[in-house]
C-alpha positions as CSV (number, residue, x, y, z in Angstrom):
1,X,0.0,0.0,0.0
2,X,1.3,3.4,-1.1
3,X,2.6,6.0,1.6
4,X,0.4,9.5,0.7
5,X,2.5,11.5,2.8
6,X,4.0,13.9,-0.2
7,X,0.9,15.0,-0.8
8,X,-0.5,15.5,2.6
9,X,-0.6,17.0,5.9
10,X,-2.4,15.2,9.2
11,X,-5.1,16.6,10.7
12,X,-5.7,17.4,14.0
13,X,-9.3,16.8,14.6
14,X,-9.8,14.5,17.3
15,X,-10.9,11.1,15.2
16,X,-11.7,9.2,18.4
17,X,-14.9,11.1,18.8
18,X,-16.9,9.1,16.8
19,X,-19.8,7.8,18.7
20,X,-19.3,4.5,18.3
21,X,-15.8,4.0,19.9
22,X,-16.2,0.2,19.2
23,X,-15.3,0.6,15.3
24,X,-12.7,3.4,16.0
25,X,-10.0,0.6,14.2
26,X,-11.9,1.1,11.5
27,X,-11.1,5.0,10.7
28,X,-7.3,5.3,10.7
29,X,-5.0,7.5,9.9
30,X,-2.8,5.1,8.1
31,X,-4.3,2.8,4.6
32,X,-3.8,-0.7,4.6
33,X,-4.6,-3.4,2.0
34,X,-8.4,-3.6,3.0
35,X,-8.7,0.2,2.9
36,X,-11.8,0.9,0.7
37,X,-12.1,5.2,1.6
38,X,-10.1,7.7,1.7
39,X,-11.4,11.3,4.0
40,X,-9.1,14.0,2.2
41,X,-9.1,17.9,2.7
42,X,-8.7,20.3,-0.1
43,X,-8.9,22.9,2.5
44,X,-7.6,22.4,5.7
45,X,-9.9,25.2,7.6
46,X,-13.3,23.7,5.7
47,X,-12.0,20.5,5.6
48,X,-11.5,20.1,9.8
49,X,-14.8,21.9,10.5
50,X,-16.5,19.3,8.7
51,X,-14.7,16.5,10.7
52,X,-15.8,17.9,14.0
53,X,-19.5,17.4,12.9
54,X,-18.7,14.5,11.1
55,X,-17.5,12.9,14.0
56,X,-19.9,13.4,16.2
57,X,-22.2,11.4,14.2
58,X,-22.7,7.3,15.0
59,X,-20.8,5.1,13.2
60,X,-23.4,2.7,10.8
61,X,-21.0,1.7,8.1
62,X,-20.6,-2.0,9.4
63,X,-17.2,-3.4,8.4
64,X,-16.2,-0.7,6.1
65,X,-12.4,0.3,6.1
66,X,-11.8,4.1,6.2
67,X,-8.5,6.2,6.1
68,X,-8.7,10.1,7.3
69,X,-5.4,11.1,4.9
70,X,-5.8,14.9,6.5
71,X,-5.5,17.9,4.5
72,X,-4.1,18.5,1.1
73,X,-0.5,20.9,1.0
74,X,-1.5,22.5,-2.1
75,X,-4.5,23.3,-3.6
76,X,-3.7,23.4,-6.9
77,X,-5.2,20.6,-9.6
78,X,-1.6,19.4,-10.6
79,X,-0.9,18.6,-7.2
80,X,-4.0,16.8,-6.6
81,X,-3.9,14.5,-9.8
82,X,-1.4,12.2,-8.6
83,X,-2.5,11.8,-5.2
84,X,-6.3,10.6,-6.9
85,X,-4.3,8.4,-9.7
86,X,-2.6,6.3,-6.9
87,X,-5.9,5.9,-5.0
88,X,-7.9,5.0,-8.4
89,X,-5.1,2.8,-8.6
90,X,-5.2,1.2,-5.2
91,X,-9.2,1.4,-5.7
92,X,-9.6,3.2,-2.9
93,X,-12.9,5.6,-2.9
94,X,-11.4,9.2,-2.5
95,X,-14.2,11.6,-0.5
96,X,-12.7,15.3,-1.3
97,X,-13.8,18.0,1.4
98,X,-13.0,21.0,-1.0
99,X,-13.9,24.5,-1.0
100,X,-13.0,25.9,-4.9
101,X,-15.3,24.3,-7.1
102,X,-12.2,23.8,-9.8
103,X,-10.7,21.5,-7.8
104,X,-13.3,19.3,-9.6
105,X,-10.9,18.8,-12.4
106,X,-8.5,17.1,-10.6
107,X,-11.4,14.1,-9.9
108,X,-11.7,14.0,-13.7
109,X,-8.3,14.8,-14.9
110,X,-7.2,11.9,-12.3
111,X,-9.3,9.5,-14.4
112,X,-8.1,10.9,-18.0
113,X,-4.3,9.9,-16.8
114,X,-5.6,6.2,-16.2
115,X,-7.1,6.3,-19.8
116,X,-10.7,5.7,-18.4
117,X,-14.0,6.3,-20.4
118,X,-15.3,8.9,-17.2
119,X,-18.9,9.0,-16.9
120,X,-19.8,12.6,-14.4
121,X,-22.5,13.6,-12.8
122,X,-22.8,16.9,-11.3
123,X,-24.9,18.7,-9.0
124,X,-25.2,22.2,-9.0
125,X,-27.4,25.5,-9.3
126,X,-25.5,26.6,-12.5
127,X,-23.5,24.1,-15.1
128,X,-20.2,25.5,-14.7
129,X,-19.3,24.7,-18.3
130,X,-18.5,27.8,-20.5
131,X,-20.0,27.5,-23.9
132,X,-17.8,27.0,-26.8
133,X,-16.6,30.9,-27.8
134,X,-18.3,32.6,-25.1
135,X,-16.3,35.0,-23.3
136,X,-17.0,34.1,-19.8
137,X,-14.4,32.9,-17.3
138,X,-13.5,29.1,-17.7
139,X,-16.1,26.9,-15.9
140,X,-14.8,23.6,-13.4
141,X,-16.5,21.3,-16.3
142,X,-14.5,22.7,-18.8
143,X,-11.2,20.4,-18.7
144,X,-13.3,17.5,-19.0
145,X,-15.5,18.7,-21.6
146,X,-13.7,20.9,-24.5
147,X,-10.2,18.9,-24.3
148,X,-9.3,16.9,-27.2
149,X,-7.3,14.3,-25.1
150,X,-9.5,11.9,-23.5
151,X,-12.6,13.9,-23.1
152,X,-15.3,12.9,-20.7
153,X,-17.2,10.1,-21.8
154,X,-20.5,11.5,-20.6
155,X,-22.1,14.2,-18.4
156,X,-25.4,14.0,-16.3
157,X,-26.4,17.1,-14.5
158,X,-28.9,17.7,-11.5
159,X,-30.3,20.8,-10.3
160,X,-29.7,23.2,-12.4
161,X,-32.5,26.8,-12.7
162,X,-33.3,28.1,-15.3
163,X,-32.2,31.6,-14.5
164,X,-28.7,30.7,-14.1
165,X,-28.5,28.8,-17.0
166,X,-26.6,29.8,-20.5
167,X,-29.0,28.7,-22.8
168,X,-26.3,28.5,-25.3
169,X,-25.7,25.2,-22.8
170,X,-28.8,23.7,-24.2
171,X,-27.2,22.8,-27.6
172,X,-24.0,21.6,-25.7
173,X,-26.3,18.8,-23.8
174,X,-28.3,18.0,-26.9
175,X,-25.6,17.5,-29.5
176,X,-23.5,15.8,-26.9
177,X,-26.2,13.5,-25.7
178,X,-25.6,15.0,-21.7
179,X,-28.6,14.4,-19.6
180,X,-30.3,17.3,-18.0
181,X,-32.2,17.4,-14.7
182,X,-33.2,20.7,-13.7
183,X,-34.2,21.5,-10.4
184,X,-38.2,21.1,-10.4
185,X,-37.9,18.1,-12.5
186,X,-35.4,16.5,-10.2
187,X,-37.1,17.4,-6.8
188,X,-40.5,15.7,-8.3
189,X,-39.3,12.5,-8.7
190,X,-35.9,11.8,-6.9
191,X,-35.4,7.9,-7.7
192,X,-35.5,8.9,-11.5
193,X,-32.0,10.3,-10.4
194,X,-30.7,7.0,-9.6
195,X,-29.8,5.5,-12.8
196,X,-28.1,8.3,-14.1
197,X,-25.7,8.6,-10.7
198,X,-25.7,4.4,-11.1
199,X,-23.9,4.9,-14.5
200,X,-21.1,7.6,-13.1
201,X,-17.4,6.9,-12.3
202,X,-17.6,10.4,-10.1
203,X,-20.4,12.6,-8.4
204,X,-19.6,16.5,-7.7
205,X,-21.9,18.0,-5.5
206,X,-21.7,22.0,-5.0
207,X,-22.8,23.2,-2.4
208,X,-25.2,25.9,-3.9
209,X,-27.0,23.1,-5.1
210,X,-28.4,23.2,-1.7
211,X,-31.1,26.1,-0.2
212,X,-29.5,28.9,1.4
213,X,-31.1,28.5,4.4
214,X,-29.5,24.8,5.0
215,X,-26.1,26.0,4.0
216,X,-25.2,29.2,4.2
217,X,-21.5,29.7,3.8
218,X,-21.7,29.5,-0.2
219,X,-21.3,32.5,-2.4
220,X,-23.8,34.6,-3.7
221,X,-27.8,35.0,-2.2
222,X,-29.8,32.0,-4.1
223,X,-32.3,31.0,-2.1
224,X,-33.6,28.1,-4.1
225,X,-32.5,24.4,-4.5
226,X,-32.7,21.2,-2.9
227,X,-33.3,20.4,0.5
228,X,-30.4,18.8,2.5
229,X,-32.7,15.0,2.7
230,X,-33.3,15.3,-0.7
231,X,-28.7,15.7,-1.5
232,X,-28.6,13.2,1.3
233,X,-30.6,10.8,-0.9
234,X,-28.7,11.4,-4.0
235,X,-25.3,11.0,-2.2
236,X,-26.5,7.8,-0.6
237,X,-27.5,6.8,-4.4
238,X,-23.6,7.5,-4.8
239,X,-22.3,5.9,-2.4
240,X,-24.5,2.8,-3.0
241,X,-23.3,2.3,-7.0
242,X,-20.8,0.1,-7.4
243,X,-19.4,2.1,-10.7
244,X,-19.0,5.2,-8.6
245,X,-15.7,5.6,-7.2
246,X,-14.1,9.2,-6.6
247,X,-17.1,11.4,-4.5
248,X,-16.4,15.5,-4.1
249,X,-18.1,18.3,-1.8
250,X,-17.6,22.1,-3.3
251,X,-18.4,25.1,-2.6
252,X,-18.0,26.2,1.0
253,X,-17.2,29.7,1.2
254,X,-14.9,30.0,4.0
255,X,-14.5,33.5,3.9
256,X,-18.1,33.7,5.3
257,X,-18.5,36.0,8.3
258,X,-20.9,34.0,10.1
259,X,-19.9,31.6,12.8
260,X,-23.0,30.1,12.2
261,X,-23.5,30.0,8.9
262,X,-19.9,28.6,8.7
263,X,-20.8,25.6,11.4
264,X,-24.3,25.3,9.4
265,X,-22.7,24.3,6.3
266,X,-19.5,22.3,8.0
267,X,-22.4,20.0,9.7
268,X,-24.1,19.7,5.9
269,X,-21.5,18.7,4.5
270,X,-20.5,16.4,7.2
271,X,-24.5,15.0,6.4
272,X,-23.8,14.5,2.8
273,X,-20.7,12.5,3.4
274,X,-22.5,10.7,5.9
275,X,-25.1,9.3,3.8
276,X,-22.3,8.9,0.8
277,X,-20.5,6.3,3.7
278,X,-23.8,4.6,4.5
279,X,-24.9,4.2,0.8
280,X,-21.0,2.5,0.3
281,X,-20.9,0.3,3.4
282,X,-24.3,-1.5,1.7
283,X,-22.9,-1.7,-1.5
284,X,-24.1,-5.2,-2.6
285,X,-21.7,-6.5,-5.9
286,X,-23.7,-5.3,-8.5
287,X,-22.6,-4.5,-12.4
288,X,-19.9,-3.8,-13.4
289,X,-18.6,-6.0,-10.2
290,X,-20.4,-9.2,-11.8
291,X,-22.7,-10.1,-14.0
292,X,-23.0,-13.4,-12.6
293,X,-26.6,-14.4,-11.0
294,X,-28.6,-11.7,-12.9
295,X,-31.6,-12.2,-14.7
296,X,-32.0,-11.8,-18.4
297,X,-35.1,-10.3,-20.3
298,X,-35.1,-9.8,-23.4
299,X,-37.7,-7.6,-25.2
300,X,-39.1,-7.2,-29.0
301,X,-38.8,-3.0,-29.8
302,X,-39.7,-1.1,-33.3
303,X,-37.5,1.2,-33.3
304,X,-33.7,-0.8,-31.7
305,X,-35.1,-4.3,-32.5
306,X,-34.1,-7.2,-29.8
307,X,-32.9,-5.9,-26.6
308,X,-31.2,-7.4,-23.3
309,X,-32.4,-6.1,-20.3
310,X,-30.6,-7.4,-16.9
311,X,-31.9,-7.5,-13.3
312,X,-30.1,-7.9,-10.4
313,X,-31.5,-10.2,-7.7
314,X,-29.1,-8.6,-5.0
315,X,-31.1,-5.2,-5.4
316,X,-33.3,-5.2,-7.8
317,X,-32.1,-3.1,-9.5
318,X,-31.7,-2.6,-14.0
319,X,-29.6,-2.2,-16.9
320,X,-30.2,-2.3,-20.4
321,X,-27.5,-3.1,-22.9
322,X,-26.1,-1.5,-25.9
323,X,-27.2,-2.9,-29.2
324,X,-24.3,-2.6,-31.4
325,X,-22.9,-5.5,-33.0
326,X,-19.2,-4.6,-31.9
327,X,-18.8,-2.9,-29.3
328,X,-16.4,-0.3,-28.6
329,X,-14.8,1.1,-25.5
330,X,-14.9,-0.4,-21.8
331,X,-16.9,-3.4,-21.3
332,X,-18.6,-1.5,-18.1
333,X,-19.8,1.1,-20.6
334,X,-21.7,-1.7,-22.4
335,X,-24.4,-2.0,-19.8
336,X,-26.5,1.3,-19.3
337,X,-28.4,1.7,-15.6
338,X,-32.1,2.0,-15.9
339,X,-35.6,1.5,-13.9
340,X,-38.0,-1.0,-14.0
341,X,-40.7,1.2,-15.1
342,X,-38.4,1.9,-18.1
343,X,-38.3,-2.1,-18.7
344,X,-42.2,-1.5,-18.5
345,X,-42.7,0.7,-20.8
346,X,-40.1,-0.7,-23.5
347,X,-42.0,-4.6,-22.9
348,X,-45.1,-3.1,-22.9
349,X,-45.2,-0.6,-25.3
350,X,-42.0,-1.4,-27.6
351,X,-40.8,2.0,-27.5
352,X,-37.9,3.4,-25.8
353,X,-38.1,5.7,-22.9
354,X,-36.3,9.1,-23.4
355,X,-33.3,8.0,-21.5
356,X,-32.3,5.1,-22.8
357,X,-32.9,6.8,-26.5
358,X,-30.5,9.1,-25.3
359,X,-28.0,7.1,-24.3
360,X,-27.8,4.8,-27.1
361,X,-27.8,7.7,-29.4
362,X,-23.7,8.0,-27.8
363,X,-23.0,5.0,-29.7
């Protein structure tokens, strides 16, 4: 197991205070071969106010093997990248505790340097993506979106209002085949998140994505978004995917006057990552860990002919599966994460819910 130390420095946040004192072996300060997470600051000042709420909290993560690495020396995106390579490598779940939303490029960019097909979602108030040719400062999306080298495989995007939105955007999403969930859509039904976080390799969550009045220390006076059960729910959807393996908080403002707006948003975030540890510790095996045991339907369509749904028994959860002849790319790109209403509607009906027309339309 690698040594982090170059990269790092300790934290002195009190990790014994964890309320269940019994599992304290189980949140070192030192990885070892069974390591699966990895706590890491981007900024040591947000970064340690989180772990005082975070570990006050009780520990339900059963036998699940967590490292506190401490707090980033440099928060920069080159230094970062190496650090997240080796932990990719070691597959060891890297949970950032950032500040500067552009630190999000180092979760992708980390990915690019292993040569992996990236699959992001993001949740956020805006789509920090600058349009091609606009003259607008660079957005955190934009490294893994306009480069030419390795771009990102695909995008999803939750929470998103329309009056923070380029609509210039709307052409990116469509001609890239990006999926789109903005705000009122995603609060109405939540679970019709779930796929789309089931088939990402990363999950950014900013934390304007959040209402004000849960979070406070984040820039600027927007006083929609979602409410912190409803993010708890999408990071415990994160946590709980077996694809998903490099999870990132953004956003804290900690130049925010308020004590009590800064403790506010420390114990949200220290929520979020909660509910991103619980969703992990009950991860059950699932694609792309093993196909093996799952059921196989396969359904008669007009307009993609014969296709292969899958069903896990573990979960019950779905996938659908690409209907190309030869298929290109990484073999866990070949199944895409869907619901069993869309398995419904294809059987009954023989058409294709929007979704999975989208998605198949990337190939």
């Amino acid at each position: 197991m690698p040594m982090y130390s170059t990269w790092l420095s300790p934290t002195s946040v009190d990790r014994s205070n964890f309320a269940s004192a019994t599992v304290a072996h189980r949140l070192g300060d030192k990885p070892s071969t069974a390591t699966r997470v990895a706590l890491i600051g981007l900024n040591a000042a947000t970064a340690d106010g989180v772990r005082r709420q975070l570990y006050a909290h009780y520990w339900d993560f059963g036998n699940l093997e967590i490292v506190d690495l401490g707090n980033l020396r440099k928060q920069t995106t080159d230094f970062a990248i190496p650090l997240l390579r080796e932990l990719h490598s070691a597959s060891i779940v890297p949970v950032l505790l950032g500040d500067d939303e552009h630190m999000q490029r180092a979760q992708y960019l980390a990915f690019g340097e292993l040569n992996r097909q990236v699959g992001i979602f993001a949740i956020d108030r805006r789509v920090s993506l600058r349009p091609e040719g606009a003259e607008e400062p660079a957005g955190a999306l934009d490294a893994a979106i306009h480069r030419t080298q390795s771009p990102v495989y695909h995008l999803a995007h939750a929470g998103s209002q329309r009056h923070l939105l380029h609509p210039a955007l709307e052409y990116v999403f469509a001609s890239r085949h990006f999926e789109s969930y903005p705000l009122g859509q995603a609060r109405a039904d939540l679970a019709d998140l779930e796929p789309g976080i089931r088939d990402a390799d990363l999950l950014a969550l900013h934390i304007g994505a959040i209402s004000w009045s849960e979070a406070p220390a984040q820039g600027g006076y927007h006083p929609s978004g979602f409410t912190l059960q409803e993010a708890g729910q999408l990071c415990y959807y994160a946590g709980n995917s077996d694809r998903l393996s490099s999870f990132g908080l953004y956003g804290f403002d900690a130049a925010h006057p308020g004590e009590d707006a800064q403790r506010l948003t420390a114990a949200a975030y220290a929520q979020l990552v909660w509910y991103f540890l619980h969703g992990l510790s009950r991860r059950a095996g699932d694609f792309p860990i093993t196909l093996t045991g799952m059921a196989e339907y396969v359904v008669e369509t007009s307009l993609a002919g014969r296709l292969t749904f899958w069903r896990s028994p573990r979960t019950g959860r779905w996938w659908v599966q690409v209907p190309v002849d030869a298929y290109r790319g990484e073999a866990r790109n070949r199944l895409i994460a869907c619901s069993y209403q869309d398995y419904l509607v294809t059987s009954k009906e023989g058409k294709l819910p929007d979704r999975i027309l989208q998605a198949f339309s990337r190939y």
